[in-house]
C-alpha positions in Angstrom: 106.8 113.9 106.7 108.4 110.7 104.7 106.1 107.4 106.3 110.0 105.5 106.5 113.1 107.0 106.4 115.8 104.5 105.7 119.6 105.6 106.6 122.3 103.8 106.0 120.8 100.0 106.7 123.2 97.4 107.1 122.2 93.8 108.1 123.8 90.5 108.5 123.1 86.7 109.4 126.3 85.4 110.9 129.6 87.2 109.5 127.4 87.8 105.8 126.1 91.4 105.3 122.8 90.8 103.3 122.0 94.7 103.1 124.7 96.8 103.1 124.6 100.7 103.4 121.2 101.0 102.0 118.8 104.5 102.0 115.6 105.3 100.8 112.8 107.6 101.9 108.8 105.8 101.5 106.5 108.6 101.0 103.3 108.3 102.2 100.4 107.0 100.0 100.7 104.8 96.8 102.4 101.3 96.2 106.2 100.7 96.4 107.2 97.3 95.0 110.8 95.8 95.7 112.3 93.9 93.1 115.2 91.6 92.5 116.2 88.4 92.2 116.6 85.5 95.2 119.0 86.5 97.6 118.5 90.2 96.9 117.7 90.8 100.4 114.3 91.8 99.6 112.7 89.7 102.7 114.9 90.8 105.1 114.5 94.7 103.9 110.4 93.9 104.6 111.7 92.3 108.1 114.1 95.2 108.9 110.9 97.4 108.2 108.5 95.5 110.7 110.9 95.6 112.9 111.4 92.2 113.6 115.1 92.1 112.9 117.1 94.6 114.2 119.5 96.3 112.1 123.6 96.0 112.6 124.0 99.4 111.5 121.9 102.2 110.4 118.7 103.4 111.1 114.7 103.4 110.4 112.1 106.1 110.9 108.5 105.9 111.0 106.9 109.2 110.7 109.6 110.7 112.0 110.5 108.3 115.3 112.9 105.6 115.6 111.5 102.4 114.8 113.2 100.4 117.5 111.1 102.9 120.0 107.8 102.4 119.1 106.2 100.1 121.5 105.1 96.7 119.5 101.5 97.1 119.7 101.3 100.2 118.9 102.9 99.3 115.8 100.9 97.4 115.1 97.9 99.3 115.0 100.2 101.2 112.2 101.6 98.8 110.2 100.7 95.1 109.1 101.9 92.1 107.5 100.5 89.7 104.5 102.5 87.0 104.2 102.9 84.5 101.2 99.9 82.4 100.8 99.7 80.1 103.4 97.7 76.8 105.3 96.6 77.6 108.9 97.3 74.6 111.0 94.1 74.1 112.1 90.5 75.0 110.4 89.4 78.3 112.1 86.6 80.2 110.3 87.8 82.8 107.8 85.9 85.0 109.8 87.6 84.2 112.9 91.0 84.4 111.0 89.7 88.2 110.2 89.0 88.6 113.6 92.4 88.3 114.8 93.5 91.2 113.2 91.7 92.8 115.9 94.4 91.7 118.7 96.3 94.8 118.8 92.6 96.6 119.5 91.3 94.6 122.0 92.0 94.7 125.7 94.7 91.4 127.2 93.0 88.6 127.5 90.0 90.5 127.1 86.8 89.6 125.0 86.0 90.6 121.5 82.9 93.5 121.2 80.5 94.6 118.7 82.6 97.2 117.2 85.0 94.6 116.3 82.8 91.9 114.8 80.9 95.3 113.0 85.0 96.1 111.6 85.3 92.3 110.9 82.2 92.4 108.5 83.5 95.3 106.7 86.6 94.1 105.9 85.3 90.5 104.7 82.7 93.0 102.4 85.6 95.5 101.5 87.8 92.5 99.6 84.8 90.8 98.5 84.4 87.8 100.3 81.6 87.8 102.8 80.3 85.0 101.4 83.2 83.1 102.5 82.7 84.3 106.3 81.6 80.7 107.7 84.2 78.7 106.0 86.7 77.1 107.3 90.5 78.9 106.1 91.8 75.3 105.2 89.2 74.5 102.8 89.2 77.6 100.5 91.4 78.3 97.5 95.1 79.7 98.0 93.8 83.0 96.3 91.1 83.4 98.3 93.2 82.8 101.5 95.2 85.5 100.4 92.2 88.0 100.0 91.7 86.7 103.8 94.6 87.8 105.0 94.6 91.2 103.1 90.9 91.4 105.0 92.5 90.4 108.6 95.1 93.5 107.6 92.2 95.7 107.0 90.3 94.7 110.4 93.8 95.9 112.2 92.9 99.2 110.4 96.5 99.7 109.8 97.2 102.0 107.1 100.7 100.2 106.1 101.0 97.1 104.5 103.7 94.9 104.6 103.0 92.2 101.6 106.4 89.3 100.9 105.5 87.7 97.4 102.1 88.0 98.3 101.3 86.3 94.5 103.4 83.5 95.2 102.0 80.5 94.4 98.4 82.0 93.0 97.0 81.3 89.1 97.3 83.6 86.9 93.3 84.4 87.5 93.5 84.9 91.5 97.0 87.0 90.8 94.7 89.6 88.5 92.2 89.7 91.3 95.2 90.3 94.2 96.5 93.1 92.0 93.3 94.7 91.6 92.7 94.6 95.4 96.0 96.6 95.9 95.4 98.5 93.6 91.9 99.6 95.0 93.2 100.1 98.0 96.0 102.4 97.2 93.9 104.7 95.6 91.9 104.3 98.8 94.9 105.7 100.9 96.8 103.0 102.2 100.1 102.4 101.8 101.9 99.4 100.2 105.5 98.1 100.3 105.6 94.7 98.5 108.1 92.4 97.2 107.7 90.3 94.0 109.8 88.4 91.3 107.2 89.3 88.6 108.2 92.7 86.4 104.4 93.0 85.2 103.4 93.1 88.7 105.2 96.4 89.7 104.4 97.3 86.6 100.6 96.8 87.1 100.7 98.1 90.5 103.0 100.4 91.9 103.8 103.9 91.5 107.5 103.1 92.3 109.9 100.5 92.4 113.2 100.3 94.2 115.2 97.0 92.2 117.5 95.7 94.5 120.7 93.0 94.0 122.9 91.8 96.6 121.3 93.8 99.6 121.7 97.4 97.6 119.3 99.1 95.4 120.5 99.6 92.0 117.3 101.3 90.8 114.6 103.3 92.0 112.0 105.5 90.0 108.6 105.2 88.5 107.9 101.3 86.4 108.5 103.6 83.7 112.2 104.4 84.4 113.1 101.4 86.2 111.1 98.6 83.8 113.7 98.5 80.9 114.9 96.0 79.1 118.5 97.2 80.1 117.5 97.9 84.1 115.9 94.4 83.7 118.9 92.7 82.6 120.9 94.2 85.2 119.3 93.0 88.0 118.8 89.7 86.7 122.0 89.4 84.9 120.7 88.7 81.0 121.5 90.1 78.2 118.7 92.9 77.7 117.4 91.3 74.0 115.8 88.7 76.2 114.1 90.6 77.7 111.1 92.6 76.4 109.7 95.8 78.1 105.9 95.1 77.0 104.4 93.6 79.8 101.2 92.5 79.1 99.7 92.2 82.5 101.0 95.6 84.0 99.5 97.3 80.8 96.1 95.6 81.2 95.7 96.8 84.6 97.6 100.1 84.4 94.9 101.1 81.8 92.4 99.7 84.7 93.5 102.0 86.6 93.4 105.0 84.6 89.8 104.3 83.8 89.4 104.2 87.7 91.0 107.9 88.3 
């Protein structure tokens, strides 16, 4: 059974359709990245997929049941989201960040136990930052927030994640480190659908990718068939000499993960 089946998916803000008649199947497993340009409608494909907007036509399974009738917390024990890098308001521990993944787990208004502080640790040692258990989220760097909020994912034991830009705004060190993560935990079983500007980055990362332009895939195979100089320029509307289909990045860790298989 496909993990989303995607039918006919048409969205608007207003009287502008930003997806239009769009279908895919997600298989289970692996790393999808969606790629295009701003204004592609990449975002509001992730959205459509969480099911925080509702679609104006069309329709979304997950594992085989309709989307809008799956109750919300039970969703959420399925699927979760990483957002773009960002600065909590106020300074909670990263540990207590972590922790909140457990919400859709615990009782209302009821009190965390020892199996979810024991899932909390495990995540915080599963991305590699234990260390950083007792510090305060506002004070650590934007790449290690973002291996926070891939741990608070992991303490929701969902098995999908949901990632928007999820590099966006990182150095080029803490994007390596990111990747890596995803990539470890693909071949861990989970399941990735992620959006990105960056071609090396599906390249480095996913086993497909699905280029999209003015809410409607245009391309979807394997980085090998879709990361061409002529694919690129279509998408991104240059002239494919500009564009070269080395990419430097996505080779260094694609041979990474070959030595990991």
């Amino acid at each position: 059974m496909a993990l989303f089946e995607v039918q006919s998916l048409s969205f608007r803000y207003r009287r502008k359709y930003v997806i239009e008649d769009l279908s895919l199947t997600i298989e289970e497993g692996g790393v999808v990245a969606l790629l295009g340009p701003n204004g592609s409608g990449k975002t509001t494909f992730l959205k459509l997929l969480l099911g925080l907007l509702k679609p104006a036509r069309g329709a979304i399974r997950l594992q085989g049941r309709s989307l809008g009738d799956i109750p919300r917390r039970e969703l959420a024990r399925q699927m979760a989201y990483v957002p773009q890098v960002h600065r909590e308001a106020f300074g909670y521990r990263v540990f207590d960040v972590v922790l909140m993944g457990r919400m859709p787990h615990s009782p209302l208004f009821g009190r965390y136990g020892e199996q979810d502080f024991r899932i909390v640790h495990e995540a915080l040692e599963k991305m590699g930052i234990s260390h950083l258990a007792e510090l305060a989220y506002t004070e650590i760097s934007g790449g290690e927030r973002q291996l926070v909020l891939v741990a608070r994912a992991l303490a929701q034991q969902a098995r999908i994640f949901v990632m928007d830009e999820p590099t966006n705004g990182l150095d080029y060190g803490n994007q390596v480190r990111l990747l890596e993560r995803i990539n470890g935990l693909a071949a861990a079983g989970y399941s990735f659908v992620f959006s990105t500007h960056h071609p090396d980055h599906a390249a480095a990362v996913a086993r497909r990718v699905v280029m999209m332009r003015e809410g409607k895939v245009i391309c979807d195979g394997s980085p090998g068939e879709s990361l061409t100089p002529r694919m690129l320029g279509l998408l991104y509307g240059l002239p494919s000499s500009m564009l070269s289909a080395g990419h430097e990045l996505g080779a260094g860790l694609a041979a990474l993960r070959g030595a990991q298989a």
